[in-house]
C-alpha positions as CSV (number, residue, x, y, z in Angstrom):
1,X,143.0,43.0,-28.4
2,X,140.5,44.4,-26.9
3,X,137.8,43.0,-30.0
4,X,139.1,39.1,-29.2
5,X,138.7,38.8,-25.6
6,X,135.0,40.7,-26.2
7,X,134.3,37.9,-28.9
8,X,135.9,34.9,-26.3
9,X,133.3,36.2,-23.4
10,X,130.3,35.9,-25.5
11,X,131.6,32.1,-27.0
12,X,131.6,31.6,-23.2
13,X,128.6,32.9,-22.2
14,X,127.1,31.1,-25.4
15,X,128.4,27.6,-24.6
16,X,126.7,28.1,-20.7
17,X,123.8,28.9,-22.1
18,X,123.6,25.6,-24.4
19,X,124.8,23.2,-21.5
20,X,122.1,25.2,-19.0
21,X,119.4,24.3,-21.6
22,X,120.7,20.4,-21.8
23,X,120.4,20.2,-18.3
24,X,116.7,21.3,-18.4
25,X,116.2,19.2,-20.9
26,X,117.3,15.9,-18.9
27,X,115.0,17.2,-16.1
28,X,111.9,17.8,-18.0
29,X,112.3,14.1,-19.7
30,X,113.0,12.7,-16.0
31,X,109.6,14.8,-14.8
32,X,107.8,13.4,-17.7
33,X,109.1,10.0,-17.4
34,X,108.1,9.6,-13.6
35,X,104.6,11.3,-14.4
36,X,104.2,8.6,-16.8
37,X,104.9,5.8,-14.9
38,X,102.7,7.1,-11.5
39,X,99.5,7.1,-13.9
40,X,100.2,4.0,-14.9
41,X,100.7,2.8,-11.5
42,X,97.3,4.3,-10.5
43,X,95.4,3.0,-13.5
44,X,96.9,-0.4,-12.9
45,X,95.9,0.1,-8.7
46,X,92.0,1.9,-9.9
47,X,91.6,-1.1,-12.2
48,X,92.1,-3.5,-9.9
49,X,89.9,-2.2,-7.0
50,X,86.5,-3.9,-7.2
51,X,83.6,-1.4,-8.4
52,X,80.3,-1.0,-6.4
53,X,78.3,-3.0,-8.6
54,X,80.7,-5.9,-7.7
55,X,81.2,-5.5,-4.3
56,X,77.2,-6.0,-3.8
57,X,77.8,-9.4,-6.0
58,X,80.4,-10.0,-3.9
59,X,77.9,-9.8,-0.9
60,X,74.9,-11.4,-1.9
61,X,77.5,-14.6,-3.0
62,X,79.0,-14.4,0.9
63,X,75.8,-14.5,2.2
64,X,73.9,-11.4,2.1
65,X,70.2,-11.3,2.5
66,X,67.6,-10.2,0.3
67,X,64.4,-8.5,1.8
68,X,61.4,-10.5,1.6
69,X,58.1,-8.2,1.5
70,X,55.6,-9.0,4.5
71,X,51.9,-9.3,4.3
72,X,49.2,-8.2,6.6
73,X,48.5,-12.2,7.4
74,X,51.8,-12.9,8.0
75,X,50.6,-13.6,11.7
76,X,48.7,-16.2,10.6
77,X,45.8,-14.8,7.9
78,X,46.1,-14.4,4.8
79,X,47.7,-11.4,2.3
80,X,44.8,-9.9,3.1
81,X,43.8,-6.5,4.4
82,X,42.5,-5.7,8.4
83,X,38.8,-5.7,9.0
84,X,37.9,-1.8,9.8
85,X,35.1,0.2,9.8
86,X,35.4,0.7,5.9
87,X,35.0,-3.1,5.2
88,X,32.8,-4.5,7.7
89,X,29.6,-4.4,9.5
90,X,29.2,-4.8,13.3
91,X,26.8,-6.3,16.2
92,X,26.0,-6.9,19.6
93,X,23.5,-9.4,20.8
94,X,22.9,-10.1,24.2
95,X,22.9,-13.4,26.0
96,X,20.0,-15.6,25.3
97,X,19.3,-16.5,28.4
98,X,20.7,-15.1,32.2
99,X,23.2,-16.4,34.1
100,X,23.2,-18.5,36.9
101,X,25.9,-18.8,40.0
102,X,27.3,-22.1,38.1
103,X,27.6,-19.9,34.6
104,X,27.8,-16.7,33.2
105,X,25.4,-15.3,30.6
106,X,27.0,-15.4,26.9
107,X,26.8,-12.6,24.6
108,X,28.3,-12.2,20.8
109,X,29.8,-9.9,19.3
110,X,28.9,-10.5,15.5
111,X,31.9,-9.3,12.7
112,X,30.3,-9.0,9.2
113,X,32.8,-8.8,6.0
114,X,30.6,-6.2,3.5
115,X,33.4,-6.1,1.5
116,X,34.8,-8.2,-2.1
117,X,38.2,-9.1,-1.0
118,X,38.7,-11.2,2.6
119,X,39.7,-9.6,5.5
120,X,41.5,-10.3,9.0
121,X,41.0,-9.8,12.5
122,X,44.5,-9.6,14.1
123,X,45.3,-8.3,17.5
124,X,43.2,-7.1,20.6
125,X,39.1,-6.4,20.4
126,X,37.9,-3.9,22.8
127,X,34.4,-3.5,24.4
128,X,32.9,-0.8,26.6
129,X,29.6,-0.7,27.9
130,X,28.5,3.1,29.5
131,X,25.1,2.6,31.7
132,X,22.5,4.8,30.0
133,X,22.1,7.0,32.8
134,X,25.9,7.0,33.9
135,X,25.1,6.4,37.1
136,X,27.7,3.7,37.6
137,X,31.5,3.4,36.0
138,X,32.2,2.0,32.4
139,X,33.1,-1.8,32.0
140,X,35.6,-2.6,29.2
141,X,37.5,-5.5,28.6
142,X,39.3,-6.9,25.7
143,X,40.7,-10.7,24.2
144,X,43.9,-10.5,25.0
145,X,43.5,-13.2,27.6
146,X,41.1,-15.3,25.4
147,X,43.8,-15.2,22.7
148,X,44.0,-12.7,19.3
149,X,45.2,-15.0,16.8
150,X,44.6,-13.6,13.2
151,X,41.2,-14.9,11.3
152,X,40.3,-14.1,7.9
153,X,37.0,-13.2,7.2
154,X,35.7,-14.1,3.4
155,X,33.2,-11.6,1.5
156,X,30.0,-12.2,3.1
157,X,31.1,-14.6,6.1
158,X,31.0,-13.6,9.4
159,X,33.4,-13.6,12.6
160,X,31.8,-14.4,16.2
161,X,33.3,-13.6,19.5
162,X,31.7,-14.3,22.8
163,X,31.2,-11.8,25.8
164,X,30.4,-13.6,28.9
165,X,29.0,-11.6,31.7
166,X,26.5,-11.3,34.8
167,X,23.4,-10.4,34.4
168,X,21.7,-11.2,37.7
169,X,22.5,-9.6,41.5
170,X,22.5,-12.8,43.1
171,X,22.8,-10.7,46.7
172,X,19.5,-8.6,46.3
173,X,15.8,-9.2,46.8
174,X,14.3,-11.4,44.1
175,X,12.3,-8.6,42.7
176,X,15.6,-6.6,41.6
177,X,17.7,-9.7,40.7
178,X,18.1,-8.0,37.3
179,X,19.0,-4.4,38.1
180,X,22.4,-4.1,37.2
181,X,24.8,-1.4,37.8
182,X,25.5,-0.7,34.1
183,X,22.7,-1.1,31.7
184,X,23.4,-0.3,28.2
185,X,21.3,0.0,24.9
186,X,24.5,1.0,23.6
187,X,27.9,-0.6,23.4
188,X,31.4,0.6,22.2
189,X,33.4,-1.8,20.0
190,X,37.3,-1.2,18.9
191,X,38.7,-4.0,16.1
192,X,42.2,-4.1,15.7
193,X,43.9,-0.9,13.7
194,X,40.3,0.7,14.0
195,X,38.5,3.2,15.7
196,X,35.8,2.3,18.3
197,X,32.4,1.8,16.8
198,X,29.1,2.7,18.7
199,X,26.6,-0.1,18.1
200,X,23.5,-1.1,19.3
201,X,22.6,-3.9,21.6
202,X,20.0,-5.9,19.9
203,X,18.6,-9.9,20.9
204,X,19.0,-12.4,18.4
205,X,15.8,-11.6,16.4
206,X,17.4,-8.3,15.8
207,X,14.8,-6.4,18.4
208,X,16.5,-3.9,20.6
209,X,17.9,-5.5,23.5
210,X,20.1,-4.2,26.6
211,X,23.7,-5.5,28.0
212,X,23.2,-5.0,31.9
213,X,26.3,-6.3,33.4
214,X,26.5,-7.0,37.2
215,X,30.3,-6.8,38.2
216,X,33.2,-5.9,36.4
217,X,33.6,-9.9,35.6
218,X,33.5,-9.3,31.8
219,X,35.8,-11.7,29.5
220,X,35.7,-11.8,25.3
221,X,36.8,-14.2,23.9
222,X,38.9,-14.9,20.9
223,X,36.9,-14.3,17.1
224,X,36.2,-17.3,15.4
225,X,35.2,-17.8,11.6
226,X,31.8,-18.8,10.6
Protein backbone atom coordinates (compact mmCIF):
# COMPACT_ATOMS: atom_id res chain seq x y z
CA UNK A 1 0.00 0.00 0.00
CA UNK A 2 2.29 1.97 1.07
CA UNK A 3 4.52 1.38 -2.62
CA UNK A 4 1.16 2.77 -4.63
CA UNK A 5 0.38 5.95 -2.98
CA UNK A 6 4.48 6.62 -3.14
CA UNK A 7 4.26 5.82 -7.00
CA UNK A 8 0.66 8.16 -7.31
CA UNK A 9 2.70 11.32 -5.54
CA UNK A 10 5.47 11.25 -7.98
CA UNK A 11 2.77 10.86 -11.25
CA UNK A 12 1.48 13.90 -9.47
CA UNK A 13 4.29 15.84 -8.95
CA UNK A 14 5.40 14.69 -12.62
CA UNK A 15 2.24 15.99 -14.40
CA UNK A 16 2.79 19.67 -12.33
CA UNK A 17 5.94 19.77 -13.48
CA UNK A 18 4.94 19.18 -17.34
CA UNK A 19 1.91 21.74 -17.13
CA UNK A 20 4.49 24.39 -15.19
CA UNK A 21 6.83 24.00 -18.23
CA UNK A 22 3.70 24.58 -20.76
CA UNK A 23 2.93 27.58 -19.12
CA UNK A 24 6.50 29.01 -19.56
CA UNK A 25 6.46 28.03 -22.73
CA UNK A 26 3.25 30.25 -23.71
CA UNK A 27 5.02 33.08 -21.95
CA UNK A 28 8.32 32.90 -23.54
CA UNK A 29 6.42 32.74 -27.16
CA UNK A 30 4.15 35.86 -25.98
CA UNK A 31 7.63 37.73 -24.83
CA UNK A 32 9.09 36.83 -28.06
CA UNK A 33 6.16 37.68 -30.07
CA UNK A 34 5.79 41.26 -28.60
CA UNK A 35 9.64 41.77 -28.89
CA UNK A 36 9.16 41.08 -32.43
CA UNK A 37 6.59 43.28 -33.22
CA UNK A 38 8.13 46.56 -31.08
CA UNK A 39 11.27 46.26 -33.50
CA UNK A 40 9.28 46.30 -36.16
CA UNK A 41 7.34 49.13 -35.01
CA UNK A 42 10.68 51.07 -34.41
CA UNK A 43 12.27 50.10 -37.73
CA UNK A 44 9.07 51.12 -39.51
CA UNK A 45 9.03 54.72 -37.06
CA UNK A 46 13.41 55.12 -37.72
CA UNK A 47 12.71 54.57 -41.33
CA UNK A 48 10.44 57.01 -41.72
CA UNK A 49 12.14 59.89 -39.87
CA UNK A 50 13.98 62.03 -42.39
CA UNK A 51 17.93 61.69 -42.13
CA UNK A 52 20.22 64.79 -41.77
CA UNK A 53 21.34 64.81 -45.22
CA UNK A 54 17.55 65.33 -46.05
CA UNK A 55 16.54 67.57 -43.72
CA UNK A 56 19.32 70.20 -45.21
CA UNK A 57 17.54 69.44 -48.78
CA UNK A 58 14.57 69.91 -47.18
CA UNK A 59 15.92 73.52 -46.20
CA UNK A 60 17.70 74.75 -48.94
CA UNK A 61 14.19 73.74 -51.15
CA UNK A 62 12.08 76.04 -48.29
CA UNK A 63 14.18 78.67 -48.73
CA UNK A 64 17.46 78.42 -47.07
CA UNK A 65 20.33 80.54 -47.97
CA UNK A 66 23.57 79.80 -49.20
CA UNK A 67 26.64 81.96 -48.17
CA UNK A 68 27.97 84.03 -50.75
CA UNK A 69 31.95 84.75 -50.19
CA UNK A 70 32.68 88.70 -49.97
CA UNK A 71 35.55 90.52 -51.51
CA UNK A 72 37.60 93.29 -50.27
CA UNK A 73 35.80 95.68 -53.07
CA UNK A 74 32.63 94.74 -52.18
CA UNK A 75 32.26 98.56 -51.02
CA UNK A 76 32.68 99.60 -54.24
CA UNK A 77 36.42 98.45 -55.66
CA UNK A 78 37.23 95.65 -57.04
CA UNK A 79 38.28 91.82 -55.61
CA UNK A 80 41.17 93.38 -54.95
CA UNK A 81 43.47 93.73 -52.01
CA UNK A 82 43.85 97.16 -49.62
CA UNK A 83 46.65 99.55 -50.48
CA UNK A 84 49.30 99.23 -47.30
CA UNK A 85 52.62 99.92 -46.76
CA UNK A 86 53.68 96.55 -48.50
CA UNK A 87 52.11 97.48 -51.88
CA UNK A 88 52.49 101.12 -52.22
CA UNK A 89 54.54 104.12 -52.21
CA UNK A 90 53.65 107.46 -50.51
CA UNK A 91 53.96 111.43 -50.90
CA UNK A 92 53.42 114.74 -49.62
CA UNK A 93 53.70 117.89 -51.71
CA UNK A 94 52.93 121.04 -50.50
CA UNK A 95 50.65 123.63 -52.06
CA UNK A 96 51.96 125.36 -55.07
CA UNK A 97 51.23 128.48 -54.20
CA UNK A 98 49.88 130.26 -50.56
CA UNK A 99 46.63 130.97 -49.71
CA UNK A 100 44.74 133.97 -49.71
CA UNK A 101 41.56 135.08 -47.29
CA UNK A 102 39.21 134.06 -50.43
CA UNK A 103 41.10 130.37 -50.61
CA UNK A 104 43.02 128.01 -48.87
CA UNK A 105 46.43 126.72 -50.05
CA UNK A 106 46.08 123.06 -51.67
CA UNK A 107 48.36 120.31 -50.94
CA UNK A 108 48.38 116.43 -52.29
CA UNK A 109 48.81 113.64 -50.86
CA UNK A 110 50.21 111.42 -53.76
CA UNK A 111 49.20 107.25 -53.42
CA UNK A 112 51.61 105.19 -55.70
CA UNK A 113 50.49 101.34 -56.48
CA UNK A 114 54.33 99.51 -56.65
CA UNK A 115 52.76 96.52 -56.79
CA UNK A 116 51.48 93.76 -59.89
CA UNK A 117 47.99 93.22 -58.82
CA UNK A 118 45.45 96.56 -58.24
CA UNK A 119 44.73 97.76 -55.06
CA UNK A 120 42.05 99.78 -53.07
CA UNK A 121 41.76 102.58 -50.88
CA UNK A 122 38.66 102.09 -48.68
CA UNK A 123 37.83 103.87 -45.52
CA UNK A 124 39.33 106.96 -43.54
CA UNK A 125 43.02 108.56 -44.54
CA UNK A 126 44.67 110.15 -41.62
CA UNK A 127 47.30 113.05 -41.65
CA UNK A 128 49.37 114.55 -38.83
CA UNK A 129 51.72 117.22 -39.15
CA UNK A 130 54.20 117.64 -35.69
CA UNK A 131 56.03 121.31 -35.94
CA UNK A 132 59.75 120.48 -36.08
CA UNK A 133 60.60 122.11 -33.04
CA UNK A 134 57.23 121.00 -31.14
CA UNK A 135 56.65 124.16 -30.07
CA UNK A 136 53.00 124.18 -30.95
CA UNK A 137 50.24 121.08 -30.83
CA UNK A 138 49.88 118.50 -33.67
CA UNK A 139 47.27 119.03 -36.48
CA UNK A 140 45.55 115.85 -37.81
CA UNK A 141 42.63 115.51 -39.72
CA UNK A 142 41.19 112.80 -41.82
CA UNK A 143 38.41 112.33 -45.12
CA UNK A 144 35.73 111.23 -43.43
CA UNK A 145 33.93 114.48 -44.14
CA UNK A 146 35.28 114.62 -47.76
CA UNK A 147 33.93 111.14 -48.32
CA UNK A 148 36.04 107.52 -48.28
CA UNK A 149 34.48 105.73 -51.00
CA UNK A 150 36.63 102.76 -52.18
CA UNK A 151 39.11 103.46 -55.36
CA UNK A 152 41.20 100.91 -56.96
CA UNK A 153 44.51 101.72 -57.81
CA UNK A 154 46.07 99.72 -61.06
CA UNK A 155 49.92 98.58 -60.94
CA UNK A 156 51.69 101.67 -61.64
CA UNK A 157 48.72 104.28 -61.38
CA UNK A 158 48.48 106.63 -58.75
CA UNK A 159 45.75 107.89 -56.21
CA UNK A 160 45.57 111.86 -55.33
CA UNK A 161 43.99 113.39 -52.40
CA UNK A 162 43.96 117.09 -51.61
CA UNK A 163 44.95 118.70 -48.17
CA UNK A 164 43.78 122.20 -48.08
CA UNK A 165 45.27 124.45 -45.47
CA UNK A 166 46.61 127.96 -44.30
CA UNK A 167 49.71 128.93 -44.89
CA UNK A 168 49.72 132.67 -44.21
CA UNK A 169 48.92 134.66 -40.56
CA UNK A 170 46.75 137.07 -42.07
CA UNK A 171 46.74 138.97 -38.45
CA UNK A 172 50.58 139.57 -38.11
CA UNK A 173 53.04 142.04 -39.56
CA UNK A 174 53.78 141.47 -43.23
CA UNK A 175 57.26 140.40 -42.49
CA UNK A 176 56.06 137.16 -40.50
CA UNK A 177 52.90 136.53 -42.72
CA UNK A 178 54.41 133.07 -43.22
CA UNK A 179 55.45 131.92 -39.70
CA UNK A 180 53.17 129.35 -38.89
CA UNK A 181 52.52 127.67 -35.62
CA UNK A 182 53.34 124.20 -36.97
CA UNK A 183 55.99 123.87 -39.59
CA UNK A 184 56.74 120.45 -40.65
CA UNK A 185 59.50 118.84 -43.06
CA UNK A 186 57.82 115.80 -41.89
CA UNK A 187 54.28 114.51 -42.17
CA UNK A 188 52.46 111.37 -40.66
CA UNK A 189 50.13 109.50 -43.11
CA UNK A 190 47.71 106.47 -42.01
CA UNK A 191 45.82 104.53 -45.28
CA UNK A 192 43.04 102.46 -44.33
CA UNK A 193 43.95 98.88 -42.46
CA UNK A 194 47.57 100.42 -42.29
CA UNK A 195 49.91 101.77 -40.02
CA UNK A 196 50.91 105.49 -40.18
CA UNK A 197 53.82 106.17 -42.50
CA UNK A 198 56.44 109.00 -41.84
CA UNK A 199 57.03 110.83 -45.10
CA UNK A 200 58.68 113.74 -46.21
CA UNK A 201 57.26 117.00 -47.34
CA UNK A 202 58.61 117.69 -50.73
CA UNK A 203 57.35 120.60 -53.71
CA UNK A 204 56.31 119.34 -56.87
CA UNK A 205 59.80 119.12 -58.38
CA UNK A 206 60.51 116.64 -55.68
CA UNK A 207 62.87 119.30 -53.65
CA UNK A 208 62.32 119.30 -49.95
CA UNK A 209 59.58 121.37 -49.09
CA UNK A 210 57.77 122.27 -45.60
CA UNK A 211 53.81 121.99 -44.65
CA UNK A 212 53.43 125.10 -42.25
CA UNK A 213 49.86 125.21 -41.37
CA UNK A 214 48.25 128.35 -39.68
CA UNK A 215 45.10 127.05 -37.71
CA UNK A 216 43.79 123.95 -37.11
CA UNK A 217 41.48 124.54 -40.49
CA UNK A 218 42.85 121.42 -42.17
CA UNK A 219 40.36 119.25 -44.52
CA UNK A 220 41.51 116.05 -46.99
CA UNK A 221 39.73 115.26 -49.21
CA UNK A 222 38.43 112.09 -50.70
CA UNK A 223 41.35 109.89 -53.10
CA UNK A 224 40.73 110.01 -56.57
CA UNK A 225 42.24 107.75 -59.38
CA UNK A 226 44.74 109.02 -61.83
Amino acid sequence: MRARVSTTAAVFALSALALTGCGNSDDDSKASASASSSTSASSESGSAAPTSKETGSTGSATGGQTAIPTTAGNNGGGDVSACTTKNTQLRFVQAARHASEQRPAQGTIEVTNTSKTTCTIVGAVTLTAKDDQGKADPVDTDNTAGGTDAVDVKPGAKARASVAYTDLNFDGSPSGREVCAVQASKVEIALPKDVSRTVKVTKDSGAPGSFNVCGKDVRLSAFKAS
